[in-house]
C-alpha positions in Angstrom: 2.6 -14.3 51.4 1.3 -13.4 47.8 1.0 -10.3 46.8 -1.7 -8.7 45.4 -1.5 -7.6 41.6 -3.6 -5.3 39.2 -3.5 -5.8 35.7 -4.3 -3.6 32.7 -4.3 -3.7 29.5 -3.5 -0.5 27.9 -5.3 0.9 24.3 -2.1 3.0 23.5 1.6 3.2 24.4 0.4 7.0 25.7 -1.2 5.7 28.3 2.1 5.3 30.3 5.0 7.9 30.5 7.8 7.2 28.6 10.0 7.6 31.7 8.1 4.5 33.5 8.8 2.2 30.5 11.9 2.3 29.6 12.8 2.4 33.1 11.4 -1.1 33.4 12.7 -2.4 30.4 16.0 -1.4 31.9 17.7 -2.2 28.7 19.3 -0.6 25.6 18.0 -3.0 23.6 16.1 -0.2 21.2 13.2 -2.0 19.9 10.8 -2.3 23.2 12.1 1.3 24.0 8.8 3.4 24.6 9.8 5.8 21.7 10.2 3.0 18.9 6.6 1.7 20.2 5.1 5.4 20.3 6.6 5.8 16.5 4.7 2.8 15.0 1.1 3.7 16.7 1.6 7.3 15.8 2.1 6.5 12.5 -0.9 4.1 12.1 2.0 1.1 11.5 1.2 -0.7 14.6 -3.1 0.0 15.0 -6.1 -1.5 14.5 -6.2 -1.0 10.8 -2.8 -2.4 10.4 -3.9 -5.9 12.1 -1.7 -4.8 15.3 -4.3 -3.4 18.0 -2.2 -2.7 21.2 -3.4 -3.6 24.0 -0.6 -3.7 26.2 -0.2 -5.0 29.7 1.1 -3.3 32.6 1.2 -5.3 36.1 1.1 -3.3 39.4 0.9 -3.4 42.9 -1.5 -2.3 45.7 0.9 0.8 46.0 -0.2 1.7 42.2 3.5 1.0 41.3 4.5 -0.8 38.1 6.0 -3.9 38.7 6.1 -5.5 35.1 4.9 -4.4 31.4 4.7 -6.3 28.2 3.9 -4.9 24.3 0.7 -6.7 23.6 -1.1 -7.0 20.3 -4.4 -8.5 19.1 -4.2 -9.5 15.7 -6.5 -10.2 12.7 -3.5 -11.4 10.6 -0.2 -13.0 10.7 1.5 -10.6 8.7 4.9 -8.7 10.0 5.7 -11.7 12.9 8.6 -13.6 11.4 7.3 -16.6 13.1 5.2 -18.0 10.7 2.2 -19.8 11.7 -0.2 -20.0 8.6 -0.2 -23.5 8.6 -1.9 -23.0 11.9 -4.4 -20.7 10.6 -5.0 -23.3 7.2 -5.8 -26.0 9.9 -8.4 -23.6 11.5 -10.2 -22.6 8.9 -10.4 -26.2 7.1 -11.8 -27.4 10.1 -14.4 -24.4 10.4 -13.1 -23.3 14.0 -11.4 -19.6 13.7 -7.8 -18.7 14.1 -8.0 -15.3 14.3 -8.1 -13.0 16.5 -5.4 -14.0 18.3 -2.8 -12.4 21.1 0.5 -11.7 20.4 3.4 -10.0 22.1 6.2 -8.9 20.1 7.7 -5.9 18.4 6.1 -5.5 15.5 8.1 -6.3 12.1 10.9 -7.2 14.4 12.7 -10.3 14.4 15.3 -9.7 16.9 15.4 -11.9 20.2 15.5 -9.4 23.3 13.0 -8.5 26.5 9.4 -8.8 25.9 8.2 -8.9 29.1 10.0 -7.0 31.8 9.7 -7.1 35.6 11.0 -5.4 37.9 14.2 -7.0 39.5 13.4 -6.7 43.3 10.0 -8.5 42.5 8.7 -12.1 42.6 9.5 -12.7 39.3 7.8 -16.2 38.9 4.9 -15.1 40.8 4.3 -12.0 38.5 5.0 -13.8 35.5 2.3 -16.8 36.8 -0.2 -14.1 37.1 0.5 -12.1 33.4 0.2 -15.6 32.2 -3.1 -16.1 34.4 -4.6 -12.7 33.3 -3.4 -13.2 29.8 -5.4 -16.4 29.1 -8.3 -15.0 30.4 -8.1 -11.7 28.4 -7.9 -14.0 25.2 -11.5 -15.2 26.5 -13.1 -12.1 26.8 -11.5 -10.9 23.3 -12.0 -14.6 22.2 -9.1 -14.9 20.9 -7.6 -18.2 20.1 -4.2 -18.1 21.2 -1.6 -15.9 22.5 2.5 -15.7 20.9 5.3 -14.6 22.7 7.9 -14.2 19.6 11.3 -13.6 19.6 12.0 -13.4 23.5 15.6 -14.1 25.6 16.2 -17.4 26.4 15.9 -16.9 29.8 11.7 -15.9 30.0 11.3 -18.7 27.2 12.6 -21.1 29.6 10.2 -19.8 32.2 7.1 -19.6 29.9 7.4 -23.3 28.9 7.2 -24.4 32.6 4.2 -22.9 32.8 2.7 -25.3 30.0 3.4 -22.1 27.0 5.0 -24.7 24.4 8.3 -23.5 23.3 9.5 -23.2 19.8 12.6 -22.9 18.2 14.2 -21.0 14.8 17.0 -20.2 13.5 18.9 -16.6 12.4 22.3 -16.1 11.3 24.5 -13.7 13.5 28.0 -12.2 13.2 29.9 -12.0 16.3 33.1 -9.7 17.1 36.0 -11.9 18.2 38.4 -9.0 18.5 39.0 -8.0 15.0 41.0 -5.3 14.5 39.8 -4.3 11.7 38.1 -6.2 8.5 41.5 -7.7 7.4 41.3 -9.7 10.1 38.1 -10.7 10.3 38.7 -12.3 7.2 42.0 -14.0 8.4 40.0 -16.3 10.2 38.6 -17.5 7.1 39.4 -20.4 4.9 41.7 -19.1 1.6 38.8 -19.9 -0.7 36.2 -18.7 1.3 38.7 -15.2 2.1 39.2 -14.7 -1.7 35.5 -14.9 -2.3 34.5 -12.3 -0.5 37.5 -10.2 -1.4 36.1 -11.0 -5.3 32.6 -9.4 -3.8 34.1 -6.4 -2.2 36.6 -6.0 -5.0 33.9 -5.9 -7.2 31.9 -2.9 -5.8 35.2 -0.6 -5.7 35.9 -1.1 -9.7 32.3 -0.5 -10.4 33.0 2.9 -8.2 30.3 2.6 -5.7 31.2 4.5 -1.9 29.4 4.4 0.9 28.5 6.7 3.6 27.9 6.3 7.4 25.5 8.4 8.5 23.9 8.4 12.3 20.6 9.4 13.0 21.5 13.3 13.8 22.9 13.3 10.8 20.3 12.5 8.2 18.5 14.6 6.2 14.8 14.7 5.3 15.9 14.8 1.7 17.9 11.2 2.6 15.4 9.9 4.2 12.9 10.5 1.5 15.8 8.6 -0.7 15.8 5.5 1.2 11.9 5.4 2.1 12.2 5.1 -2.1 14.5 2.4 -1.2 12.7 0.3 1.6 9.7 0.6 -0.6 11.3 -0.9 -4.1 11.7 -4.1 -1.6 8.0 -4.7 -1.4 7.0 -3.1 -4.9 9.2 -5.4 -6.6 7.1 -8.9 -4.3 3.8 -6.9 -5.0 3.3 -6.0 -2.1 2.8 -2.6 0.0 5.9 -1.8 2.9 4.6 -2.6 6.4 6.0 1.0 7.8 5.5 4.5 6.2 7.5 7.5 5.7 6.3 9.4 9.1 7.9 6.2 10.9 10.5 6.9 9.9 10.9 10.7 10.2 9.4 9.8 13.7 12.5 7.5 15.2 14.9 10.2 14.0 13.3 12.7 16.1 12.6 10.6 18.7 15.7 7.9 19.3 18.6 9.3 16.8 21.5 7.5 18.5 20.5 4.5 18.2 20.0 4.7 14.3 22.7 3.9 11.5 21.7 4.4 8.0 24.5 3.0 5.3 24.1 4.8 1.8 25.4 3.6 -1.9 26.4 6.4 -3.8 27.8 6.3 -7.4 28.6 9.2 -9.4 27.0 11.9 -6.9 23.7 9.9 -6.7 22.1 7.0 -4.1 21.6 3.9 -4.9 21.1 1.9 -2.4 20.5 1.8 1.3 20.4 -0.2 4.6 19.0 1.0 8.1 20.3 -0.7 11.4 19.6 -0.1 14.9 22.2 -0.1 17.4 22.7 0.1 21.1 26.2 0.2 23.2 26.3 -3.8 22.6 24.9 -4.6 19.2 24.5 -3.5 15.8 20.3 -4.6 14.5 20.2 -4.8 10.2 16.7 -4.2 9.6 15.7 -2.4 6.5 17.1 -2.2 2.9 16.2 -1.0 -0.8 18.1 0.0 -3.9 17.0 2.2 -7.0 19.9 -0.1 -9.2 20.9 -3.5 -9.3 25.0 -4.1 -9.0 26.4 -7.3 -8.4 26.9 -7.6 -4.8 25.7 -4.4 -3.7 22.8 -6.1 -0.9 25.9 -8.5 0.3 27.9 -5.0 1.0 25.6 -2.5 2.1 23.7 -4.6 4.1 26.3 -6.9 5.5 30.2 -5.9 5.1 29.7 -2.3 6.0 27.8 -2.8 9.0 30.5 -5.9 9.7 33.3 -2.8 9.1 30.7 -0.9 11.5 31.0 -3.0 14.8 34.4 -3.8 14.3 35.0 0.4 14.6 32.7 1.1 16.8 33.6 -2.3 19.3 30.0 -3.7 18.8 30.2 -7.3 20.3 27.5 -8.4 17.8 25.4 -8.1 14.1 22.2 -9.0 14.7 21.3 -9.2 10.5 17.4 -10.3 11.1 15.2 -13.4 10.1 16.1 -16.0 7.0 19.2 -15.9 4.9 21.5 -18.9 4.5 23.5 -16.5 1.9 25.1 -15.6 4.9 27.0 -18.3 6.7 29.3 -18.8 4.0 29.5 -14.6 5.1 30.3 -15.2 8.6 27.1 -15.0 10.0 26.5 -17.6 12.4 23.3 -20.0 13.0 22.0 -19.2 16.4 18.4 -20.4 18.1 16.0 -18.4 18.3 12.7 -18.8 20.8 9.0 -18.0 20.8 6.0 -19.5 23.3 2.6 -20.4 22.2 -0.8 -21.1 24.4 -3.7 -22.5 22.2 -6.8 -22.6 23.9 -8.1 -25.2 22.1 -7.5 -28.5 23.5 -7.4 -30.6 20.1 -5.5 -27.7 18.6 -2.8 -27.7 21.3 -2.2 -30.9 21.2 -1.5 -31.1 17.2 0.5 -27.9 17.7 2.8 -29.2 20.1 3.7 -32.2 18.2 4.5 -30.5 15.3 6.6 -28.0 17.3 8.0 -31.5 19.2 8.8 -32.6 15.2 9.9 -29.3 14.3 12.6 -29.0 17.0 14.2 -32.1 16.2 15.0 -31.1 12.4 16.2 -27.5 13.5 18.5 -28.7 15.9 19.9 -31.5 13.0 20.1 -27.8 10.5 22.0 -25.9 13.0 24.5 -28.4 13.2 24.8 -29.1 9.5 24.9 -25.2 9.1 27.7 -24.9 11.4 29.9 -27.0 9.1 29.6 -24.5 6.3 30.9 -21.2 8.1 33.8 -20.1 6.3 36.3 -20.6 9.7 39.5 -22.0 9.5 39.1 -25.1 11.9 40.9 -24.9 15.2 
């Protein structure tokens, strides 16, 4: 017999103790943890202003227990998603029928696969997720809003959503994965002897032009440093004129909040900082997110943001570099092409229909590129 479920939909990631999240997300993963989430709406990152109005959803039961919760957005925009849909929006508004508002649950500015909706494990998991999909539709009425995005989730609940008629879509990221290295050395062993002495040419390069770099974990950072690299992570957007998504109390907030699972990698030639890159990391994983540099060096983005975090993981035993969305620059690095998901319910009927054969269309290339992409990793073959 079914049970019966009550569904809310929460104005602010206050509204539930931190304890009863992350509980229920049950993970290490760092980015649905309810400090990063508290971070971005205490900031103003993630709120109405921003285009990201939460309105998450929590599931319980008759017993006022929470059974399942799942970071929910509506949105005026399509900025900070990483799954890019204005062609969708385009087709909207030439056809005088609006896109916007429109659901969306992710982490936002966060292209990293993990858990986007979590349930909790001694529960009817297709039953709870039937009814957040039920409840979730019929929100996007009352907001009339046209659609609703899951982006970036496992495999696993993408598989699930797309049997209950939430078209799945497919993209692609590059990630590094730990095969036992020892240490870089041989990491780059398993490469090709052109491809081994190219990236020895990169690294080589930093060293003569006397550029260090320093490892610093969250604890560890001062305000002054993270005043540098804010400088940093803003020269990224200055220089596409544009203004960065996330501000300097963001920042400042996570390092009060979640310090262990921050890594910040600093340039530094003669005494000053040049350049910067900020990963997240759990006991599994180490997540590139965020970089910037006051001076341009040859190579310096392919080492700070890439080969010292590579150095990172091997060190530390982390199993995996997730380096975030777009960059073929790095296969010929390492990094390898790997899937990534995200589920989409249009309410419009014509809409859907268009949608889902361009996603149909869409699949069949991506899965052509990830093959193609495969051959250039710089691997010896087996």
């Amino acid at each position: 017999m079914s049970q019966k479920y009550t569904i809310e939909f929460l104005d602010s990631i206050t509204q539930v103790p931190a304890d009863d999240w992350n509980k229920l997300v049950h993970s290490e993963y760092p980015f649905l943890q309810h400090e990063l989430i508290y971070a971005l709406e205490k900031s103003g990152c993630a709120s109405a202003i921003s285009g990201w109005k939460p309105k998450h959803l929590l599931l319980k039961n008759d017993a006022g227990k929470i059974l399942a919760l799942m970071p929910l957005y509506l949105k005026n925009n399509s900025m900070g998603e990483y799954v890019f849909d204005w062609s969708w929006a385009d087709a909207y508004y030439q056809h005088g029928v609006e896109y916007y508002p429109k659901l969306v649950t992710s982490v936002p500015f966060t292209p990293s696969a993990g858990p986007r909706i979590c349930i909790d494990p001694n529960s009817n998991k297709q039953e709870i997720l039937a009814e957040i999909v039920n409840s979730v539709q019929q929100q996007a009425k009352i907001l009339q809003a046209s659609s609703w995005h899951i982006l970036f989730p496992e495999k696993d609940l993408s598989d699930s959503l797309a049997t209950l008629s939430l078209a799945q879509r497919q993209g692609c990221q590059y990630q590094w994965f730990n095969k036992s290295y020892i240490d870089f050395d041989s990491f780059l062993g398993s490469f090709t002897s052109r491809k081994r002495k190219n990236l020895k040419k990169e690294r080589n390069k930093i060293k003569e032009n006397n550029i260090e770099f320093e490892w610093l974990n969250g604890k560890e950072i001062s305000q002054e440093q993270w005043q540098i690299f804010y400088k940093f992570y803003q020269n990224t957007y200055l220089v596409r004129g544009r203004s960065a998504y996330l501000s300097l109390p963001f920042f400042l907030e996570i390092a009060r909040l979640m310090p262990e699972k921050i890594l910040l990698v600093l340039a530094k030639k003669d005494s000053s900082y040049i350049a910067g890159a900020l990963s997240f990391k759990d006991d599994n994983a180490l997540y590139g997110r965020f970089w910037g540099c006051d001076e341009e060096w040859q190579f310096l983005h392919f080492e700070t943001c890439y080969y010292q975090g590579i150095e990172y993981c091997i060190k530390h035993k982390l199993q995996k570099f997730d380096s975030g969305a777009q960059g073929e620059h790095k296969i010929q690095r390492g990094f390898e092409p790997v899937l990534t998901y995200s589920n989409h319910w249009i309410s419009h009927p014509q809409f859907s229909a268009a949608i889902n054969q361009f996603i149909e269309e869409e699949t069949d290339h991506l899965s052509q590129y990830q093959v193609l992409a495969e051959k250039h990793l710089p691997f010896k073959k087996i």
